[in-house]
PADRENSE-285603 format. One record per residue (C-alpha): z, x, y. Coordinates in steps of 0.2 Angstrom, whole numbers, padded with zeros to 4 digits, always signed. Layout:
<atoms>
ZXY ...
</atoms>
This chain:
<atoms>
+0000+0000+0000 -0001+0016+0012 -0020+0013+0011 -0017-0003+0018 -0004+0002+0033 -0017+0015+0035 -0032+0005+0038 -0020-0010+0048 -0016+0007+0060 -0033+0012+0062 -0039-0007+0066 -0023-0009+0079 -0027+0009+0089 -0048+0006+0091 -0043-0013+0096 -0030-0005+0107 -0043+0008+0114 -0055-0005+0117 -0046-0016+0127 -0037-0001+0138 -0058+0003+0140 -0064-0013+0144 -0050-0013+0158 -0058+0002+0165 -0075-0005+0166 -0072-0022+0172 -0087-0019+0185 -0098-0020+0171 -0110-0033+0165 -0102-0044+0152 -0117-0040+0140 -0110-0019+0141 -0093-0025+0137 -0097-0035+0123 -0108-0022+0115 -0096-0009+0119 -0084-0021+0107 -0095-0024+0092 -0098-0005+0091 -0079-0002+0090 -0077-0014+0078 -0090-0008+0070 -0082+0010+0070 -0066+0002+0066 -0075-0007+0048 -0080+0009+0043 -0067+0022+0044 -0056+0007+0036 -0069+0005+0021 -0070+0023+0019 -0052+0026+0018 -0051+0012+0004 -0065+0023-0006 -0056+0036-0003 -0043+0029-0010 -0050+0022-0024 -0060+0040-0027 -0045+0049-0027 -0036+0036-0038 -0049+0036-0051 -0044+0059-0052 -0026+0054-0057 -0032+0043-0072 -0028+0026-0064 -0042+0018-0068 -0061+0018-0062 -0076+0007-0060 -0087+0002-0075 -0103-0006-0073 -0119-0004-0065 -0116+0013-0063 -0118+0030-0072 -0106+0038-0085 -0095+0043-0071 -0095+0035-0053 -0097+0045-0039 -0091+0043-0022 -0107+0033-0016 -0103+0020-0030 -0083+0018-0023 -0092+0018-0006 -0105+0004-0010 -0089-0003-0019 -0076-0003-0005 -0090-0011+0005 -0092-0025-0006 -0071-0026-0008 -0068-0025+0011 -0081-0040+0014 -0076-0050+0001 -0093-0051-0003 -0088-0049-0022 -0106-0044-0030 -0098-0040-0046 -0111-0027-0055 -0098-0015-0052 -0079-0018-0056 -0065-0011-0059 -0054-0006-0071 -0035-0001-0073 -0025+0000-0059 -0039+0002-0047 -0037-0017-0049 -0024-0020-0039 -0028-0010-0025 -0049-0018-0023 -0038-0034-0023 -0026-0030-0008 -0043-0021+0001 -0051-0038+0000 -0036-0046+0008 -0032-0033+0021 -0053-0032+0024 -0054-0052+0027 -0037-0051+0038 -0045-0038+0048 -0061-0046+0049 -0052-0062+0055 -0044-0050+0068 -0059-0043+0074 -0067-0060+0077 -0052-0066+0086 -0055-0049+0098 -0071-0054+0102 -0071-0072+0102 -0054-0069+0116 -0067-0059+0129 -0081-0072+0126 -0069-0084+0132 -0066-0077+0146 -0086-0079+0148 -0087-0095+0146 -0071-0099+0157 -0077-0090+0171 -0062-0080+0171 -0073-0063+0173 -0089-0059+0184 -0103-0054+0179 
</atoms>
């Protein structure tokens, strides 16, 4: 569950940064702030997803389990990349899966990844909001 905390830090310090940025360029069109939002959270998926592959890389060393499937006799780090991916989206493909304690933690990712997705929308839906109410120019 470090992986977790881990990832729920990097989510909370990029949404921190962002909105201590956008603070900074509030003379800018509402079209830069909001582009400057996506790719933070963009950032922000992906050094989370990684982490989780990391995780689940590292994991799969120490003989806690692996992924069996579509993939070779032995996963490499693409293969828990592709598969934190599809973990952290909750998309759930399924030719890849995985076994032993890995379990466990692709269960938590897909928990923390659809909490921090929620998260992110919330962040972005908050300054369109502000659009739409006229609270900000431009």
């Amino acid at each position: 569950f470090v992986v977790s905390a881990i990832a729920c830090f990097i989510h909370y310090e990029i949404l921190h940064g962002l909105h201590k940025q956008l603070l900074k360029i509030s003379k800018r069109s509402h079209h830069y702030k909001l582009s400057t939002i996506l790719v933070g959270i963009s950032i922000a998926h992906l050094l989370e997803i990684i982490v989780y592959a990391i995780a689940l890389y590292g994991s799969s060393h120490f003989g806690l389990g692996g992924l069996e499937g579509a993939v070779g006799s032995i996963a490499n780090f693409e293969d828990y990349l592709y598969f934190s991916v599809v973990s952290y989206s909750t998309l759930g493909i399924g030719e890849i899966y995985p076994v032993g304690h890995l379990r466990l933690l692709t269960g938590v990712e897909a928990v923390v990844g659809l909490m921090l997705i929620a998260w992110s929308a919330t962040f972005f839906y908050a300054h369109m909001e502000k659009r739409w109410n006229g609270k900000q120019s431009s």
